[in-house]
C-alpha positions as CSV (number, residue, x, y, z in Angstrom):
1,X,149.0,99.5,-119.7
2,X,150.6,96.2,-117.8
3,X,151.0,98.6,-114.9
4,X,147.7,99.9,-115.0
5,X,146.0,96.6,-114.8
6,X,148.7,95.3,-112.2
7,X,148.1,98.3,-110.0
8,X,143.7,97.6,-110.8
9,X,144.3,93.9,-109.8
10,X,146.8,94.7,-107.1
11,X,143.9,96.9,-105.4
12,X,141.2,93.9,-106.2
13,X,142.9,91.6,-103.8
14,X,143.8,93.9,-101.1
15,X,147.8,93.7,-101.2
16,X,149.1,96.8,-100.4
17,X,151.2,98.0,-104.0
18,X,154.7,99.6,-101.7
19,X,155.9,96.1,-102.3
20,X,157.1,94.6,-105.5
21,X,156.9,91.2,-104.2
22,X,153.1,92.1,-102.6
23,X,152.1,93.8,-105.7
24,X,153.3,91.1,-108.0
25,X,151.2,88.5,-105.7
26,X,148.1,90.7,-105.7
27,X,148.1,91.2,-109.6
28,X,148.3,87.0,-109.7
29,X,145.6,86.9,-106.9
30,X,143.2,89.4,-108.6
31,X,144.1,87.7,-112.3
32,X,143.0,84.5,-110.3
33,X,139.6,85.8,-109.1
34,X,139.1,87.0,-112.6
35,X,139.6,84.3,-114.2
36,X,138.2,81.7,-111.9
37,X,135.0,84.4,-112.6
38,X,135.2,84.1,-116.2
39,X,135.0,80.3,-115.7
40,X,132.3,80.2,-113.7
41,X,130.3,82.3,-115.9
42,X,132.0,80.0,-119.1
43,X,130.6,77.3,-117.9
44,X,126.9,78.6,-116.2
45,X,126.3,79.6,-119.8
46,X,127.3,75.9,-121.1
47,X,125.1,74.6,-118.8
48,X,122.3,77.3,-120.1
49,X,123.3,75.7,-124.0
50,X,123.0,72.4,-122.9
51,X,119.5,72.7,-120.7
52,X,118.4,74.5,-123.9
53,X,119.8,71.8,-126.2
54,X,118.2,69.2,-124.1
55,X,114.8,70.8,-124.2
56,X,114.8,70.6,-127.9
57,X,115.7,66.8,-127.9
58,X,112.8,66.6,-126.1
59,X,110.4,68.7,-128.2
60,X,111.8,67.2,-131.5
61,X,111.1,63.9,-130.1
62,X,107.3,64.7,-129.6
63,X,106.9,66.3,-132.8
64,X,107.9,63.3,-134.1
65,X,106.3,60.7,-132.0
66,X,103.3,62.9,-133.3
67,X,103.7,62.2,-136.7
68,X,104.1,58.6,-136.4
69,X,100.9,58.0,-134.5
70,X,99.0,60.0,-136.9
71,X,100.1,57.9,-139.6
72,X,99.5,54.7,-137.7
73,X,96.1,56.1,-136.8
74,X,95.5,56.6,-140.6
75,X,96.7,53.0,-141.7
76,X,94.3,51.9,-139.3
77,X,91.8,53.7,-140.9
78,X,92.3,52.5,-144.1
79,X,93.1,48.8,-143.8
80,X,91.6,48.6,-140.2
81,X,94.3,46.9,-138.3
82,X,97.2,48.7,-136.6
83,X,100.7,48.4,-138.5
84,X,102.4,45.3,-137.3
85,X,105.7,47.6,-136.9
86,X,107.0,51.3,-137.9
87,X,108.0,50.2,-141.4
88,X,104.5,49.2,-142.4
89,X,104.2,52.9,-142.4
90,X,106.8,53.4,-145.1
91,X,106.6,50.4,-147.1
92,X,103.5,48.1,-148.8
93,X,101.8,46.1,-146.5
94,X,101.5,42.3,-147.4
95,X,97.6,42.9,-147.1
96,X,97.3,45.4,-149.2
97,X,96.5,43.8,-152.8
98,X,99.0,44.4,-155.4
99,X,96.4,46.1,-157.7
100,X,95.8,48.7,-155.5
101,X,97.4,51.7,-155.9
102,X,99.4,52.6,-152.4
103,X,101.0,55.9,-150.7
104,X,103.2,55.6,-147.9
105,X,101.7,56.4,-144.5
106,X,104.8,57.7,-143.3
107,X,106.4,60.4,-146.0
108,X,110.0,59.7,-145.4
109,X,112.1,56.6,-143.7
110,X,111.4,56.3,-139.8
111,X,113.5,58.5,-137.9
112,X,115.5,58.1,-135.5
113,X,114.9,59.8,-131.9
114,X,117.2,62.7,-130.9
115,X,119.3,60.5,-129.7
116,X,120.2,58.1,-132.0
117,X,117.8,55.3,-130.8
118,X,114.8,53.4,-132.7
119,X,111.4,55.1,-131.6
120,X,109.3,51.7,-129.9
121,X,106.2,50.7,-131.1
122,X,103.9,48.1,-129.5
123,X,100.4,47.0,-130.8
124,X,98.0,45.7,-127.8
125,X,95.9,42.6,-128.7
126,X,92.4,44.4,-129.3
127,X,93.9,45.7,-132.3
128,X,92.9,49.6,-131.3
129,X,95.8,51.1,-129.3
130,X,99.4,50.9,-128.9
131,X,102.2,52.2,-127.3
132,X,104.3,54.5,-129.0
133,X,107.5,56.1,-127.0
134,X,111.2,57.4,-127.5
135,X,113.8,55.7,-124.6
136,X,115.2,58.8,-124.1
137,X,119.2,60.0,-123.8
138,X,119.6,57.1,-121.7
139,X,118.5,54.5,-124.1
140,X,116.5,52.2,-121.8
141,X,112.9,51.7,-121.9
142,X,110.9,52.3,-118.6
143,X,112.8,54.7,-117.3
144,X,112.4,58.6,-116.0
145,X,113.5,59.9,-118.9
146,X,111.2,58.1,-121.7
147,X,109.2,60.0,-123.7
148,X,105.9,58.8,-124.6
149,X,103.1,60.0,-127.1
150,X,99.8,60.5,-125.0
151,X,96.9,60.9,-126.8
């Protein structure tokens, strides 16, 4: 079988199989191409896995950047002022009055974006909007790669 595929790699590269020493050569160049062919496909299909991985970072991000501002939207709703940060969301407000019976705008603890970094959250002064955004994989606000929720 060695033979075989010697012979099929000896052809591959051109060397002429008479020679030991040629055929020996041709079987390493042909093993060569092959494997420097498996490598390239190897890693085109890493890159394909990673591109993919990427693109659901950045969908998982949204979905959650969607979440939050719905629950921020509803807290304003209720006690007509925008959250002073994300964990007003998850835990009771001080204006909220102890007698009142309260349910956490937010079902679980904040999450963290894809990528390990706290989502930012910014109130503006009319008390109506706010900024709400991921910093991305490179962890620093105002760059390309932020991801923002757009209403």
């Amino acid at each position: 079988m060695r033979s075989v595929l010697m012979l099929c790699f000896a052809i591959l590269a051109g060397c002429n199989a008479g020679d030991k020493a040629e055929y020996q050569s041709g079987y390493d160049a042909g093993f060569q191409k092959g494997f420097e062919a498996g490598r390239q496909s190897i890693i085109g299909d890493a890159q394909k896995v990673l591109s993919l991985q990427d693109k659901a970072d950045q969908q998982t991000a949204k979905t959650q950047l969607d979440g939050l501002a719905n629950a921020i939207k509803l807290y304003r709703i209720d006690l007509k002022a925008l959250p002073k940060s994300l964990q007003e969301l998850v835990q009771r407000p001080t204006n909220v009055p102890d007698n009142e019976q309260w349910t956490p705008y937010f079902p679980k603890a904040i999450p963290l974006d894809p990528w390990g970094n706290e989502y930012v959250y910014r109130s503006h002064e009319d008390d109506r909007s706010f900024s709400l955004f991921s910093v991305g994989p490179d962890a620093k606000a105002g760059t390309a790669d932020d991801i923002a929720y757009n209403r």
